[in-house]
PAKOLDO-394082 format. One record per residue (C-alpha): residue number from 0; y, z, x. Coordinates in steps of 0.1 Angstrom, whole numbers, plus 5000, padded with zeros to 4 digits. Last residue first. Layout:
N
<atom pos="NUM" py="Y" pz="Z" px="X"/>
...
% end
This chain:
251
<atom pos="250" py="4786" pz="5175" px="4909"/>
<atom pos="249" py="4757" pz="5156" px="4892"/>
<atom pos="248" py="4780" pz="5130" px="4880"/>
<atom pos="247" py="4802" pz="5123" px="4909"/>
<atom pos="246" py="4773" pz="5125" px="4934"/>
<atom pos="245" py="4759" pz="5092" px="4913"/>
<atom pos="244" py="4797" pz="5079" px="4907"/>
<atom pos="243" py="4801" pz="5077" px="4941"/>
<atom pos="242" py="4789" pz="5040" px="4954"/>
<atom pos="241" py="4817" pz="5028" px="4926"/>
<atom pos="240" py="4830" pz="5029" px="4895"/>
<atom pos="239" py="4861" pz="5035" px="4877"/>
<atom pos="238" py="4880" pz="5064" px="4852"/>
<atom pos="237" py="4880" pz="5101" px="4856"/>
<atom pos="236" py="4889" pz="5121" px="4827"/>
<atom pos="235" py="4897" pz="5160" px="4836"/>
<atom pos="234" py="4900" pz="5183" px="4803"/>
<atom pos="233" py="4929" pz="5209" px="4793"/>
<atom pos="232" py="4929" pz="5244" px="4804"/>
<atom pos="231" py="4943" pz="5266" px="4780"/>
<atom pos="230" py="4908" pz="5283" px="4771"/>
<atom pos="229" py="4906" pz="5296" px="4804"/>
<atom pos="228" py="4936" pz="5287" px="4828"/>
<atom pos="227" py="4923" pz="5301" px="4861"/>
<atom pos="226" py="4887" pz="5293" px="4858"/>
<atom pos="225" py="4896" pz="5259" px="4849"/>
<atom pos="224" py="4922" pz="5254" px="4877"/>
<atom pos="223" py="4892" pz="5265" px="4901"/>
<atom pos="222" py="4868" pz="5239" px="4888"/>
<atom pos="221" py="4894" pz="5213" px="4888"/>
<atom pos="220" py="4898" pz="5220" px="4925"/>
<atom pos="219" py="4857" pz="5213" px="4927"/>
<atom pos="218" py="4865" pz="5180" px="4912"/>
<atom pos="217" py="4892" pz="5170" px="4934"/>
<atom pos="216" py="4874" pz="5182" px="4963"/>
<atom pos="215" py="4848" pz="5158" px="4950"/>
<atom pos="214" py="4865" pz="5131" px="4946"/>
<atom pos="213" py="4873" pz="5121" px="4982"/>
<atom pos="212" py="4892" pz="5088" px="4977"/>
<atom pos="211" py="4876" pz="5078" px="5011"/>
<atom pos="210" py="4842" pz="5084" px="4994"/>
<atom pos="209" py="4841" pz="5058" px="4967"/>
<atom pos="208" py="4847" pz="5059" px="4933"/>
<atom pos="207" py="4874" pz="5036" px="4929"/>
<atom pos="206" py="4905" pz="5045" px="4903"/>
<atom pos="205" py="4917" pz="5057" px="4880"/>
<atom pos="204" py="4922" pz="5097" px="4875"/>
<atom pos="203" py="4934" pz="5113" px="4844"/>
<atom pos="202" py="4944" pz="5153" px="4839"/>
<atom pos="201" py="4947" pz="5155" px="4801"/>
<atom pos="200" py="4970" pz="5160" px="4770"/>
<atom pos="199" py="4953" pz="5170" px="4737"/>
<atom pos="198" py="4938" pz="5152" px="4714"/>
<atom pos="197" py="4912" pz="5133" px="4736"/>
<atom pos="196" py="4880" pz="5136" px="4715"/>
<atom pos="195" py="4886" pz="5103" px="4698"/>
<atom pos="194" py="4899" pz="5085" px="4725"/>
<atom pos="193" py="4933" pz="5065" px="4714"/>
<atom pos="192" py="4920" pz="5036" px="4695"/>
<atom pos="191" py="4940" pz="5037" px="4667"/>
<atom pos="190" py="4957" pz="5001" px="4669"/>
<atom pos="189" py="4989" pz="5023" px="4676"/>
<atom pos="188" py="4981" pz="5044" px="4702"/>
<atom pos="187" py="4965" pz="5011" px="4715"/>
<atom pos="186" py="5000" pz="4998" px="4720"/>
<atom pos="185" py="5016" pz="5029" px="4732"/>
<atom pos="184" py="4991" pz="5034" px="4760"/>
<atom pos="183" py="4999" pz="4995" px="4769"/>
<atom pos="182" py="5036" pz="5001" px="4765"/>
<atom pos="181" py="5034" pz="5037" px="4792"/>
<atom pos="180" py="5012" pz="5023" px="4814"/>
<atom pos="179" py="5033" pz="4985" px="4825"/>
<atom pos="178" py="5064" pz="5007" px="4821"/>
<atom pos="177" py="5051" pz="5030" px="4851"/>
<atom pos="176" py="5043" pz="5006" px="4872"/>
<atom pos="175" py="5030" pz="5024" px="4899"/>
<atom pos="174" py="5041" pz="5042" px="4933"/>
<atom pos="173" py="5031" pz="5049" px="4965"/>
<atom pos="172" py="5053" pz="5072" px="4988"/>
<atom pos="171" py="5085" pz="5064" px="5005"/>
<atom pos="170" py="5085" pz="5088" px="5038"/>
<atom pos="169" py="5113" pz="5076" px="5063"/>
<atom pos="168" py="5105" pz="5075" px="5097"/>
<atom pos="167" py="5135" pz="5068" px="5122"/>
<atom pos="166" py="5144" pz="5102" px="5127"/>
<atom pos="165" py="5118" pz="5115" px="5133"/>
<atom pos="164" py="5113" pz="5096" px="5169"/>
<atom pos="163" py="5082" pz="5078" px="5168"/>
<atom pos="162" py="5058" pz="5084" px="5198"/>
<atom pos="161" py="5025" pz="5078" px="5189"/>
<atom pos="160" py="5021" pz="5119" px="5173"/>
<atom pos="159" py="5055" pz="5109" px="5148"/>
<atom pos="158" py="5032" pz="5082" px="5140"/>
<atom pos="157" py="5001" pz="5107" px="5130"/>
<atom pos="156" py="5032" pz="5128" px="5114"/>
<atom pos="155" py="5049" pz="5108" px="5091"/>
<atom pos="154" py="5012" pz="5100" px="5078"/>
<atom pos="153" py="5006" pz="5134" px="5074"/>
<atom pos="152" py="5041" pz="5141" px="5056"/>
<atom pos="151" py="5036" pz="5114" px="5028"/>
<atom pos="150" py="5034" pz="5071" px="5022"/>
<atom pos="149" py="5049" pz="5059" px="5056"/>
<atom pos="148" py="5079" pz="5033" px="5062"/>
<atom pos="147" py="5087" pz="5031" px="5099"/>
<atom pos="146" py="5112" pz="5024" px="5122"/>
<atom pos="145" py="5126" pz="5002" px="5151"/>
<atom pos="144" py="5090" pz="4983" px="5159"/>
<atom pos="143" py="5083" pz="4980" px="5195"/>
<atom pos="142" py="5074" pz="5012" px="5200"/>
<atom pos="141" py="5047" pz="5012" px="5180"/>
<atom pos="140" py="5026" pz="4991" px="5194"/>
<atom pos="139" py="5027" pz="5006" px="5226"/>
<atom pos="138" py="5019" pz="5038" px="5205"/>
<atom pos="137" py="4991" pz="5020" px="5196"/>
<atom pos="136" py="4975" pz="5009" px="5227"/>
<atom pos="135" py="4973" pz="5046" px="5241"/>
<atom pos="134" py="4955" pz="5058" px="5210"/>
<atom pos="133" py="4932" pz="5027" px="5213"/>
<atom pos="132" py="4921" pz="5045" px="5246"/>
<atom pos="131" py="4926" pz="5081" px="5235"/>
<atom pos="130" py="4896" pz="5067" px="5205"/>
<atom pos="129" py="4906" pz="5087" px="5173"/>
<atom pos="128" py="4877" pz="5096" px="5147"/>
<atom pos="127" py="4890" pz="5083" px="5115"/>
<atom pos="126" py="4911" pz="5092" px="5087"/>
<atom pos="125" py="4922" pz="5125" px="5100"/>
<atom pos="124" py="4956" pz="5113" px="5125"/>
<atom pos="123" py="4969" pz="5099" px="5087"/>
<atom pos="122" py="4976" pz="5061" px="5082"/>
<atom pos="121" py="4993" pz="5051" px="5050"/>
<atom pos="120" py="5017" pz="5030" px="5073"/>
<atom pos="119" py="5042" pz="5003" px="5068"/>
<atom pos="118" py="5060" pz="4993" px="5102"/>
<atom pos="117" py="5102" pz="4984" px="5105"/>
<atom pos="116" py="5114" pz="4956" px="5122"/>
<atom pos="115" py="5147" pz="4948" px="5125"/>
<atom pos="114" py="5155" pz="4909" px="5136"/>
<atom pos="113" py="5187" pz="4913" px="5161"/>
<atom pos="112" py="5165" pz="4906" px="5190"/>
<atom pos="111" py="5154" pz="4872" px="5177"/>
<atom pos="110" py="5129" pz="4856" px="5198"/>
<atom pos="109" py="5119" pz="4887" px="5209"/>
<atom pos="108" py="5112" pz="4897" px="5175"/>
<atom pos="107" py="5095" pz="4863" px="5167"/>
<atom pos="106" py="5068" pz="4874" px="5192"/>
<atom pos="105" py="5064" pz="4908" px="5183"/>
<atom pos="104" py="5058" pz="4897" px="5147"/>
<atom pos="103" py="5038" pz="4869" px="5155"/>
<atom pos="102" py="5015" pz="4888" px="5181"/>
<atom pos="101" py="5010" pz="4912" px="5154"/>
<atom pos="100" py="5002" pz="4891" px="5131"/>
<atom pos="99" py="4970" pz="4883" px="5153"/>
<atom pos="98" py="4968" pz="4918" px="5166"/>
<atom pos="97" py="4958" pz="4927" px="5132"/>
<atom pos="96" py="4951" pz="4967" px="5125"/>
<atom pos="95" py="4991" pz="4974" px="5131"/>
<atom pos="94" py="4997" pz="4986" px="5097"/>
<atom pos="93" py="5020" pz="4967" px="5074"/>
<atom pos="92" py="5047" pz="4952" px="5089"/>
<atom pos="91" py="5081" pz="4950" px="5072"/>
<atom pos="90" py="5107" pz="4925" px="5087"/>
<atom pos="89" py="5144" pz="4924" px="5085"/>
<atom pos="88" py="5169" pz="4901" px="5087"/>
<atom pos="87" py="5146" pz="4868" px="5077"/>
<atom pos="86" py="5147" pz="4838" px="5086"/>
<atom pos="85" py="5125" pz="4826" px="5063"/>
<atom pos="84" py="5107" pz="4792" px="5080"/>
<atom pos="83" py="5102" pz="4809" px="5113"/>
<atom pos="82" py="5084" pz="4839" px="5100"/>
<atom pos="81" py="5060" pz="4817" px="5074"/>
<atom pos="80" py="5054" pz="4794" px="5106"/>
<atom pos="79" py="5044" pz="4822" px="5126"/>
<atom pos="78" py="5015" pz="4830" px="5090"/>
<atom pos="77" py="5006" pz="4799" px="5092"/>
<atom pos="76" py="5000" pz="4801" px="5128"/>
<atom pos="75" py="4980" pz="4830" px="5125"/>
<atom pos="74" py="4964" pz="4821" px="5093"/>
<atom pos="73" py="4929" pz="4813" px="5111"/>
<atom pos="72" py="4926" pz="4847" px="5130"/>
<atom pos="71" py="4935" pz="4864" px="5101"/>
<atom pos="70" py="4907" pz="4847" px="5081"/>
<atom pos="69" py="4887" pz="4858" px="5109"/>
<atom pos="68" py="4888" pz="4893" px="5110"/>
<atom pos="67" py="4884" pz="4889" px="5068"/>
<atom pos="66" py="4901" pz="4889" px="5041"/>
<atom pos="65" py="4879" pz="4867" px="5010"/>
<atom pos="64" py="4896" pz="4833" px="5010"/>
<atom pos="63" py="4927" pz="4815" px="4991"/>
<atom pos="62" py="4945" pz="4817" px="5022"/>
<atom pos="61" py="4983" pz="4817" px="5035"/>
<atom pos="60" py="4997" pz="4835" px="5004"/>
<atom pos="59" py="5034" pz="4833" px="5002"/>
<atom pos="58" py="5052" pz="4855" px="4968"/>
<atom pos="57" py="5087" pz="4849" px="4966"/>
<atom pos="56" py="5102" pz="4877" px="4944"/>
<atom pos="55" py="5110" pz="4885" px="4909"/>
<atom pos="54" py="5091" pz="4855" px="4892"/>
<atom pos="53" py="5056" pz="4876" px="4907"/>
<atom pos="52" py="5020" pz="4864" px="4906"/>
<atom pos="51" py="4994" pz="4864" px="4879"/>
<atom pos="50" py="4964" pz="4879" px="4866"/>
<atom pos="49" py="4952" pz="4891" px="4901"/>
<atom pos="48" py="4915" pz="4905" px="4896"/>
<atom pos="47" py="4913" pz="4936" px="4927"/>
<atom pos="46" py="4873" pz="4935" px="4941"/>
<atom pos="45" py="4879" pz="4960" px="4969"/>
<atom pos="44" py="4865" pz="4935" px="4994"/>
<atom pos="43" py="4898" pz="4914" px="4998"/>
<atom pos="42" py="4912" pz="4888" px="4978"/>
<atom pos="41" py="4944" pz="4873" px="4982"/>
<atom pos="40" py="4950" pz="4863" px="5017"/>
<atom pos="39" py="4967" pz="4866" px="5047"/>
<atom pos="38" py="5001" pz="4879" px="5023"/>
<atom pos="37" py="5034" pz="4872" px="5029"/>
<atom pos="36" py="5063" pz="4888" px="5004"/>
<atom pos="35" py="5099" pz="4874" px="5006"/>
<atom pos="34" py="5128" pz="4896" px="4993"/>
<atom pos="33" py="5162" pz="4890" px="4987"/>
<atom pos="32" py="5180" pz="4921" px="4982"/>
<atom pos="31" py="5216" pz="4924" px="4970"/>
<atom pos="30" py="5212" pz="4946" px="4944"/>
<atom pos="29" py="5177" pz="4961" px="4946"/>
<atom pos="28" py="5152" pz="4945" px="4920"/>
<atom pos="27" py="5133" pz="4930" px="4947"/>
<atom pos="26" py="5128" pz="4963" px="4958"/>
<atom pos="25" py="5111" pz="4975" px="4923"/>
<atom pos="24" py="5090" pz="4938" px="4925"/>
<atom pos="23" py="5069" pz="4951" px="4955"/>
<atom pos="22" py="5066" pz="4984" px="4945"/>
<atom pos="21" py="5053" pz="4974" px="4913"/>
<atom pos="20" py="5033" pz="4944" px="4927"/>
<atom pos="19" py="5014" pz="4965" px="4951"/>
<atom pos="18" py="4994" pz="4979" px="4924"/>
<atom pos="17" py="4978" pz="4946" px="4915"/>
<atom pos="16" py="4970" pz="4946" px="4955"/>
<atom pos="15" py="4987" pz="4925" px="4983"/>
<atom pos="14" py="4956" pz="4915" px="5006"/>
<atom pos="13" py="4969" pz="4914" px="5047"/>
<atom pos="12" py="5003" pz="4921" px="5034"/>
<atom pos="11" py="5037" pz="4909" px="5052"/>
<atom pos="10" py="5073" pz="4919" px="5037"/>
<atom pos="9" py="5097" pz="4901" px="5042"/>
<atom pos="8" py="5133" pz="4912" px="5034"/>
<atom pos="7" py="5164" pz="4889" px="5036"/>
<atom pos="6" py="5195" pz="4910" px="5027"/>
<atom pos="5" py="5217" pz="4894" px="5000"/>
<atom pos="4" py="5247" pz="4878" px="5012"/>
<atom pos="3" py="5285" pz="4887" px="5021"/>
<atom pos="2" py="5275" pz="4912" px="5051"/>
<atom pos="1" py="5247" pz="4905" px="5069"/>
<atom pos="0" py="5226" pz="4935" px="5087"/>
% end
């Protein structure tokens, strides 16, 4: 790593989320961090409305179109020339779903041994049914990058499982912006139009209602707390929309 000038981060995003802002602008924040976010492109299908961008990092976005296998394909070279053009000391990966970034990434890397790499994953060895074929390919893929970022112990573990040492995970989490909730609650506290029948403190979920978020163990685990706790139990409020909210509502 340099010494005597910030660290050059960048970060690369196939669709980089409202949410990912936060966590995004929370490392930029870092003393002597410079950070430079790529994303393919800025809408994707969960249906995310972007107000604005960031003034606490560089934000790149190679397409204005709906992700796709083939936007990727088309922002390849952009996305080579993004590499070349930042010069970065480190590089952040997320996921390893995109051979065409992929093939950047590596690509620069070899070009420029001393480049660290390190891969973003929120994969867990449940999400899917694993092909031993594609298995195979990924830990090949994963042996080229020096480290990892993961969001919790099962992901840790599914890369551990392609051949990651331990060592060279580190588990970071999600996050939120915290300040962004906690003003705009305080805000409409004050314009009185806190929910009428929500005195008390509640459990709140916001989100998509859709079954990779699977809702109803977390509505049948509110059943137990509520049998536990009795009249001390306070309410569950889930916010959003989606192909669940049917199932939702009769469960």
């Amino acid at each position: 790593m340099p010494t005597g000038r910030p660290v050059h981060i960048l970060w690369h995003w196939f669709t980089l989320g409202p949410y990912h802002f936060a966590r995004m602008a929370a490392i930029a924040r870092q003393p002597g961090v410079k950070l430079t976010v790529i994303e393919s492109a800025n809408r994707d299908g969960h249906g995310w409305r972007r107000e604005s961008g960031s003034e606490q990092f560089q934000l790149v976005t190679l397409s204005n179109e709906l992700k796709s296998r083939d936007t990727h394909r088309r922002v390849a070279q952009a996305y080579w020339d993004g590499l070349c053009g930042a010069v970065p000391d480190l590089i952040v990966e997320s996921g390893y779903a995109e051979m065409h970034s992929l093939h950047s990434l590596l690509r620069y890397r070899r070009l420029h041994p001393e480049v660290r790499t390190l891969l973003w994953s929120e994969t867990t060895r449940w999400d899917h049914k694993r092909s031993p074929v594609l298995e195979t390919l990924k830990k090949l893929i994963v042996g080229e990058f020096d480290g990892a970022l993961v969001a919790g112990r099962p992901h840790a573990e599914y890369i551990e499982s392609l051949g990651m040492a331990p060592e060279a995970i580190q588990i970071v989490g999600n996050c939120v912006d915290n300040e962004f909730f906690r003003s705009e609650a305080a805000q409409i506290r004050e314009m009185g139009r806190s929910h009428p029948t929500k005195e008390r403190p509640y459990f709140l979920y916001v989100g998509r209602f859709v079954p990779e978020k699977n809702l109803p163990f977390l509505v049948r685990s509110y059943v137990r707390y509520r049998e536990a706790a009795g009249k001390d139990a306070i309410d569950l409020v889930l916010v959003g929309s989606g192909a669940e909210e049917g199932r939702l509502r009769s469960l």
